[in-house]
C-alpha positions as CSV (number, residue, x, y, z in Angstrom):
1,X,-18.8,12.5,-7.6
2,X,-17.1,11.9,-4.7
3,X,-15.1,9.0,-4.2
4,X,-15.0,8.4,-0.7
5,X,-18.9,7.8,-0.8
6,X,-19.0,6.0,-4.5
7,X,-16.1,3.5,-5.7
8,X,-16.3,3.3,-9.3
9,X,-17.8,0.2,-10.3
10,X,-14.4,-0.9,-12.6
11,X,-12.3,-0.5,-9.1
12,X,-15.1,-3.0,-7.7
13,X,-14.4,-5.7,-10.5
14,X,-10.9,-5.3,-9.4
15,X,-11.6,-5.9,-6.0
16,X,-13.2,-9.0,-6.6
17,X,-10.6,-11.1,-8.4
18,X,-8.3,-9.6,-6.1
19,X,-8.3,-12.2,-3.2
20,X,-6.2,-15.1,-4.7
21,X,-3.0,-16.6,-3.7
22,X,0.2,-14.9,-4.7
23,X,1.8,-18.3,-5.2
24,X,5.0,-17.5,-3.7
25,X,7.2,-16.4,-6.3
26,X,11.2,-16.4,-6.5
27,X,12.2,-13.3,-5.3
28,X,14.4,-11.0,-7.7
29,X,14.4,-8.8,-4.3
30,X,16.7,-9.9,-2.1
31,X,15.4,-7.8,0.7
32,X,12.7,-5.8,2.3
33,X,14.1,-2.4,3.7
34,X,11.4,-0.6,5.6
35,X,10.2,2.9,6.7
36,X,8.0,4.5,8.0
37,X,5.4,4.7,11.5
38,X,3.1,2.1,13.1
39,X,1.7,0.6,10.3
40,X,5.3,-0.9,9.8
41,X,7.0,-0.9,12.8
42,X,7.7,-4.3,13.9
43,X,9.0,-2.7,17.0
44,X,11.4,-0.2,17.1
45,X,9.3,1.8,19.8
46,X,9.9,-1.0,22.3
47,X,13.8,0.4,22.8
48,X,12.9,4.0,23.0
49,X,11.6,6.3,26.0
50,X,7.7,6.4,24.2
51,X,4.6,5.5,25.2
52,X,3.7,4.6,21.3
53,X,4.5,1.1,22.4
54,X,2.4,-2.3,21.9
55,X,5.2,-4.7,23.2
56,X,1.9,-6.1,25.4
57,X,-1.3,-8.0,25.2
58,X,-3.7,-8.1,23.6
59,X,-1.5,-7.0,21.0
60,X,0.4,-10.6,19.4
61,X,-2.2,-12.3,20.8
62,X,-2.4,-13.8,17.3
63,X,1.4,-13.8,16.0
64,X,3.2,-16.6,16.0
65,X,3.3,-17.7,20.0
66,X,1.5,-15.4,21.1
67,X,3.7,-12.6,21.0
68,X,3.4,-9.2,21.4
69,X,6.3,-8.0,19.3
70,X,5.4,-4.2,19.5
71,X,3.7,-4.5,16.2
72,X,0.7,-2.4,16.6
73,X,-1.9,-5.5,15.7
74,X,-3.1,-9.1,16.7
75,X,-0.7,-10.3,14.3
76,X,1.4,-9.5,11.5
77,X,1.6,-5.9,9.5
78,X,1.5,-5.6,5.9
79,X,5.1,-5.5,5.3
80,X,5.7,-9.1,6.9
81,X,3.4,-10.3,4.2
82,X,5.2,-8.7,1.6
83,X,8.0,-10.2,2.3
84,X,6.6,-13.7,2.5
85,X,5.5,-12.8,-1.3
86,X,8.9,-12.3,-2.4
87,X,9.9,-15.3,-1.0
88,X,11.5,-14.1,1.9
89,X,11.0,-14.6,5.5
90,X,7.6,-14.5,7.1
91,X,8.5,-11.7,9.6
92,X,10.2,-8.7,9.0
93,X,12.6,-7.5,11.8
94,X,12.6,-4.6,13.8
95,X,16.2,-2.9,13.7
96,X,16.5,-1.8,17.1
97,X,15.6,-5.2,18.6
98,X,18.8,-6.6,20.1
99,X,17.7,-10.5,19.5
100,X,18.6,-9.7,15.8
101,X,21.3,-9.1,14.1
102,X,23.1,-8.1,10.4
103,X,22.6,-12.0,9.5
104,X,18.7,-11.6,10.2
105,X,18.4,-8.0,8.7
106,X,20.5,-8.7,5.6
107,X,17.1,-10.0,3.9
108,X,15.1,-7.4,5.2
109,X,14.3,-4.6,8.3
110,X,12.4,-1.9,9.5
111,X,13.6,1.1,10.3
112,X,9.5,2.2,11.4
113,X,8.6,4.1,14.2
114,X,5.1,4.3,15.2
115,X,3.8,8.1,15.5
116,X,6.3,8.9,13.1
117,X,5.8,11.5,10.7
118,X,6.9,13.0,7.5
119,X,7.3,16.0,9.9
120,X,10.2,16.3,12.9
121,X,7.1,18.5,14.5
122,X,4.9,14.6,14.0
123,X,7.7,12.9,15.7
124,X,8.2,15.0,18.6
125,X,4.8,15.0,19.8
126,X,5.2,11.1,21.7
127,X,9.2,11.2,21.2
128,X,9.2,8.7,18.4
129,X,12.2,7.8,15.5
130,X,11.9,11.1,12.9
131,X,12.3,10.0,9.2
132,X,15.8,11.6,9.3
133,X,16.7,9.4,12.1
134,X,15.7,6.5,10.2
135,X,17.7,7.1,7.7
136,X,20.8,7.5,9.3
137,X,20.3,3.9,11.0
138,X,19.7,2.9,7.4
139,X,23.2,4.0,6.1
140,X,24.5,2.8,10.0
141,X,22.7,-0.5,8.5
142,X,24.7,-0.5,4.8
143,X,28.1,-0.1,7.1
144,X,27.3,-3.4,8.9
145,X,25.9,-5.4,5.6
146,X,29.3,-4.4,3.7
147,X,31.0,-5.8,6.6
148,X,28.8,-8.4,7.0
149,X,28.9,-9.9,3.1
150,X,31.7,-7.8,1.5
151,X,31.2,-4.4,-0.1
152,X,30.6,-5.8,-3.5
153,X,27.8,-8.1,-2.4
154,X,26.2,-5.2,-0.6
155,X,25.9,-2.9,-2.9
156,X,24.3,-6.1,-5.1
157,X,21.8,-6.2,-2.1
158,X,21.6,-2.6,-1.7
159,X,20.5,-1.7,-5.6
160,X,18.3,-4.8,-5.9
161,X,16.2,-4.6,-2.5
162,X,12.8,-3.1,-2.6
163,X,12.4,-0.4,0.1
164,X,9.0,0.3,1.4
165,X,7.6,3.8,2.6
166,X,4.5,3.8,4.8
167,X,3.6,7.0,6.5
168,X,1.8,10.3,6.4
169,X,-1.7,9.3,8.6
170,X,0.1,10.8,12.1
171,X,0.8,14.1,10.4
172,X,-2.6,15.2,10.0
173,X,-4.2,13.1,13.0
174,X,-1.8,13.1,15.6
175,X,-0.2,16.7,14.4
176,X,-2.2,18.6,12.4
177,X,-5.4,18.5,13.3
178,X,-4.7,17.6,16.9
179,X,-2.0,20.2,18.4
180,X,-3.3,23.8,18.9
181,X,-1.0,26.5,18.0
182,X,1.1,23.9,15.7
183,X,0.7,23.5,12.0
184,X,-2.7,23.9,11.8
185,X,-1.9,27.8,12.0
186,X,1.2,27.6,10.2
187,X,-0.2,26.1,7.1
188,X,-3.9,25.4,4.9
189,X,-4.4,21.7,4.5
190,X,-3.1,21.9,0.9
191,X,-0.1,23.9,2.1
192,X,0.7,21.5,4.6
193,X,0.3,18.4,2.4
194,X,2.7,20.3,-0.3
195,X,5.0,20.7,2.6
196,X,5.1,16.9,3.8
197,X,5.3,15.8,-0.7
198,X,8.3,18.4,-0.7
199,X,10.2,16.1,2.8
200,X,9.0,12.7,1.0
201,X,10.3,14.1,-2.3
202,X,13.8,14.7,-0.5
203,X,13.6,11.9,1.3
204,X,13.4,9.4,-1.6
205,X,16.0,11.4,-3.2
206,X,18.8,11.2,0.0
207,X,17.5,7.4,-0.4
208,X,18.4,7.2,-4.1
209,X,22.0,8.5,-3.1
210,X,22.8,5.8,-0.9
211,X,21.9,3.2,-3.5
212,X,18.2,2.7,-3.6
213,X,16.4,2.3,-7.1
214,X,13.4,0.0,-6.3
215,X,11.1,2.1,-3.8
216,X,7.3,1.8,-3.0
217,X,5.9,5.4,-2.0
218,X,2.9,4.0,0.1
219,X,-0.5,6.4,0.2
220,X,-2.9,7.1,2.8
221,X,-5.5,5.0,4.1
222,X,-9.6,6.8,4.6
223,X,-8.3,8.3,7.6
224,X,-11.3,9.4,8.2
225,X,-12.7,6.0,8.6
226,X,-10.8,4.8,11.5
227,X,-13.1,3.9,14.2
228,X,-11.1,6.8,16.7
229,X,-12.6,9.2,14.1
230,X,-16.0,7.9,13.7
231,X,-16.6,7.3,17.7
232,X,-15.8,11.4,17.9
233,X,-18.4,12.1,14.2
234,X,-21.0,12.3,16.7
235,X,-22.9,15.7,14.5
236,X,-22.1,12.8,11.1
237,X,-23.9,9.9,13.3
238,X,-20.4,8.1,13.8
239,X,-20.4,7.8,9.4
240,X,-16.2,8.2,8.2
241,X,-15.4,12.1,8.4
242,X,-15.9,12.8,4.7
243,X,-13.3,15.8,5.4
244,X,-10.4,13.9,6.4
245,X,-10.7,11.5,3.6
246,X,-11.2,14.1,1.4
247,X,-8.0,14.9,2.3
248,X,-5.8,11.7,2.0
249,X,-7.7,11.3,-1.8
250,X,-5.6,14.8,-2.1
251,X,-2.3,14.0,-0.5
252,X,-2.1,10.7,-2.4
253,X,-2.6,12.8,-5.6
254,X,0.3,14.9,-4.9
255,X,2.3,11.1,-3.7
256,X,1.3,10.1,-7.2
257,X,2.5,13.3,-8.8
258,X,5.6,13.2,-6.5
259,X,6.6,9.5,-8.1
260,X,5.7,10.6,-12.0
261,X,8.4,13.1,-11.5
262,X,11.4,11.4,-9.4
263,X,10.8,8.6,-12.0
264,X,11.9,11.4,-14.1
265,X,14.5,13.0,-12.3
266,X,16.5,10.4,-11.3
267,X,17.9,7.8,-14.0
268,X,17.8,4.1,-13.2
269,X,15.3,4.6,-10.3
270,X,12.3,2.6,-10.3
271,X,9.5,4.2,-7.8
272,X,6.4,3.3,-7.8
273,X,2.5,4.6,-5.9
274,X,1.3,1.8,-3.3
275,X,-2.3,3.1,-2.7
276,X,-4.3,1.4,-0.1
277,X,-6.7,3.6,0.3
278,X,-9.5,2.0,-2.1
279,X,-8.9,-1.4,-0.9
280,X,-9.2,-0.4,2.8
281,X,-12.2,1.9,1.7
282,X,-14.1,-1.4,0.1
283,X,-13.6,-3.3,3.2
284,X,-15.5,-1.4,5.1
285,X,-18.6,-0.6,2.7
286,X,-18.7,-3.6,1.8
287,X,-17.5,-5.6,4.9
288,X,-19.3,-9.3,3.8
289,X,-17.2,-9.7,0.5
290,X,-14.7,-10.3,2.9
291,X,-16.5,-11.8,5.3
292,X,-15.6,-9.4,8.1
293,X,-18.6,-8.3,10.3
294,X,-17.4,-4.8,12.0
295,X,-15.8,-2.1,10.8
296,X,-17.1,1.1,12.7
297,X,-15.2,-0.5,15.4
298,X,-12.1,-2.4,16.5
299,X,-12.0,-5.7,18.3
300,X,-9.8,-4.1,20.7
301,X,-11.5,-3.1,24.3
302,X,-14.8,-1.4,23.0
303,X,-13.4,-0.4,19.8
304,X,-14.2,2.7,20.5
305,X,-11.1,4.5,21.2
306,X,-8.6,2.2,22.3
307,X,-4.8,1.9,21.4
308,X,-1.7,1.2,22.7
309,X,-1.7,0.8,26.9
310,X,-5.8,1.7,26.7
311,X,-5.8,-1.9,24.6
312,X,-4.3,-3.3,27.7
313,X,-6.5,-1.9,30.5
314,X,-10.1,-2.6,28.1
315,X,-8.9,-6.3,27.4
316,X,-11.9,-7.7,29.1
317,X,-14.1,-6.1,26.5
318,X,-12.0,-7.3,23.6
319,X,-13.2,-9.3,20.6
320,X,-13.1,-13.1,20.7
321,X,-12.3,-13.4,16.8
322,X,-10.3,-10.8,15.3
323,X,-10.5,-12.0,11.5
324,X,-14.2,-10.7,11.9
325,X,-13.2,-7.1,11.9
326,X,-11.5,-4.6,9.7
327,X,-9.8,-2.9,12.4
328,X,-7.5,-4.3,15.5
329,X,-7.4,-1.3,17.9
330,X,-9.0,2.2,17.1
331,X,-6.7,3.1,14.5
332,X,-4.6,0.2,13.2
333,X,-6.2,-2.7,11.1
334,X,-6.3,-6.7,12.2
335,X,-3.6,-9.0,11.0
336,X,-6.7,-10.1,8.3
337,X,-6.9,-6.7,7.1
338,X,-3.1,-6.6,6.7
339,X,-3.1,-9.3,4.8
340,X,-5.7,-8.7,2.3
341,X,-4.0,-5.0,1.5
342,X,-0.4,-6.6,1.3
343,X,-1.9,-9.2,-1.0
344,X,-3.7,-6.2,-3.5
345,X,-0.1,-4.4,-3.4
346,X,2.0,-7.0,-4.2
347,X,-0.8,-8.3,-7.0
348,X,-1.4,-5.4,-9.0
349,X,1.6,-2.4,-7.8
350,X,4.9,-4.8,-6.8
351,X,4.2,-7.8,-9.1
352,X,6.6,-5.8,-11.3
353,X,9.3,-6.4,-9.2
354,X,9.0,-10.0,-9.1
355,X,10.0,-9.9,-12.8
């Protein structure tokens, strides 16, 4: 059976209980720390030489005021949620944004970079902030907080935190599949997801050294249900590219794997799988449990293929009620969406750390 076309039917009784109120618990996290690419930045991209950028309308147009803060929806991302679980602030801020500061990012930031990658070769296609890079600002970050609350505080804050990884959709979209001549000859798909869980795999371990212990490994979404996908399935009659989900079920195997062992590895850590991809996959077969009325295409323009400045220019043609429609722009969910997969992750994956 394949489980891009059938969702178990015990997953489904999940889903259905799944919608309540978190409640807003105390927080045993004191912050959110945050990497990753656009489906996290809260915008990074807005103070680097990119076009990756969605510091414009339509984008914000449902935030708070209106604003389009370069995240890469109509209102808040899933990470700005999760916060507002724990009990911290509603927005989480972008660390490159100069109207904040080490008393605004002491309870959380994001380090995200939309078009980001597990791969440099990911991040150098629109000139975006590698994973590397966002690491260093991370340990340029610890300097500031030590200074900030004293060094014993900080490492309090450092070990307690939860930090957030969402990424992984760009390699195979924007790299893989996308540049001739790049990866795509270099590697199979299975090699090349074995190569991105080995740079994770590192990545949560140089992580672990700087203090880390409570880290959520997020999977990938059905990529292949992203309306930019379906609009070019024309041979599958616009369905979701059964081939490119097939291939984040795999990857997220190898994610899961990956945790199993680093929870291993490394004593005292505490890492845990963040799937969305079910959740996201149930919204859009069964699109009225949530009430949402579209999800072959985005509110954005026609829905078709916009994102990012191509939002902008098709604006005229842009949905009148976002909280209809699974997906924002062609590629990037609504703020409803957001919220519905932050609530699921913080219900039956984070919950743990609210102990």
């Amino acid at each position: 059976m394949e489980l891009h076309n059938n969702i178990p039917m015990f997953i489904l009784l999940v889903f259905m209980i799944m919608i309540t109120s978190n409640g807003g618990a105390a927080a045993n996290v004191p912050a959110i720390i945050v990497f990753g690419d656009s489906s996290v930045d809260a915008g990074n991209n807005n103070f680097i030489p990119t076009i990756a950028r969605s510091n414009f309308q339509p984008y914000g147009r449902d935030f708070e005021g209106g604003v389009a803060t370069g995240r890469f929806s109509n209102g808040r991302i899933p990470t700005d949620f999760i916060s507002e679980a724990f009990g911290l602030k509603q927005f989480v801020p972008a660390y490159l944004d100069p109207k904040y500061n080490i008393t605004d990012f002491a309870t959380g930031v994001t380090f995200a970079s939309a078009a980001t990658g597990y791969d440099n070769a990911t991040s150098d296609v629109l000139s975006v902030i590698p994973l590397w890079k966002q690491l260093e600002y991370y340990k340029e970050y610890q300097q500031k907080l030590m200074t900030y609350v004293g060094e014993t505080k900080a490492h309090e804050i450092i070990s307690e935190s939860l930090y957030i990884m969402s990424l992984g959709t760009n390699d195979f979209l924007e790299n893989y599949y996308t540049m001739p001549g790049g990866r795509e000859s270099e590697y199979t798909p299975q090699q090349y997801q074995n190569f991105l869980a080995s740079i994770a795999g590192n990545f949560i371990r140089n992580l672990y050294a700087t203090g880390a212990r409570k880290i959520s490994l997020g999977g990938l979404p059905p990529m292949g249900c992203l309306p930019l996908e379906r609009t070019t399935n024309i041979v599958g009659g616009n369905d979701c590219v059964a081939s490119y989900n097939n291939v984040a079920l795999e990857f997220n195997d190898k994610l899961r794997n990956l945790a199993i062992n680093l929870n291993k590895e490394l004593p005292g850590i505490r890492l845990v799988f963040s799937n969305p991809y079910y959740i996201l996959l149930y919204m859009i077969k069964k699109p009225s449990t949530f009430g949402f009325q579209s999800t072959s295409v985005a509110c954005c323009g026609t829905g078709m293929f916009e994102m990012g400045y191509a939002c902008s220019r098709g604006d005229r043609f842009s949905c009148s009620d976002a909280t209809k429609y699974v997906f924002w722009d062609a590629f990037h969910p609504t703020e409803r969406t957001n919220s519905i997969v932050a609530d699921y992750v913080v219900k039956h994956v984070l919950a743990q750390f609210l102990k």
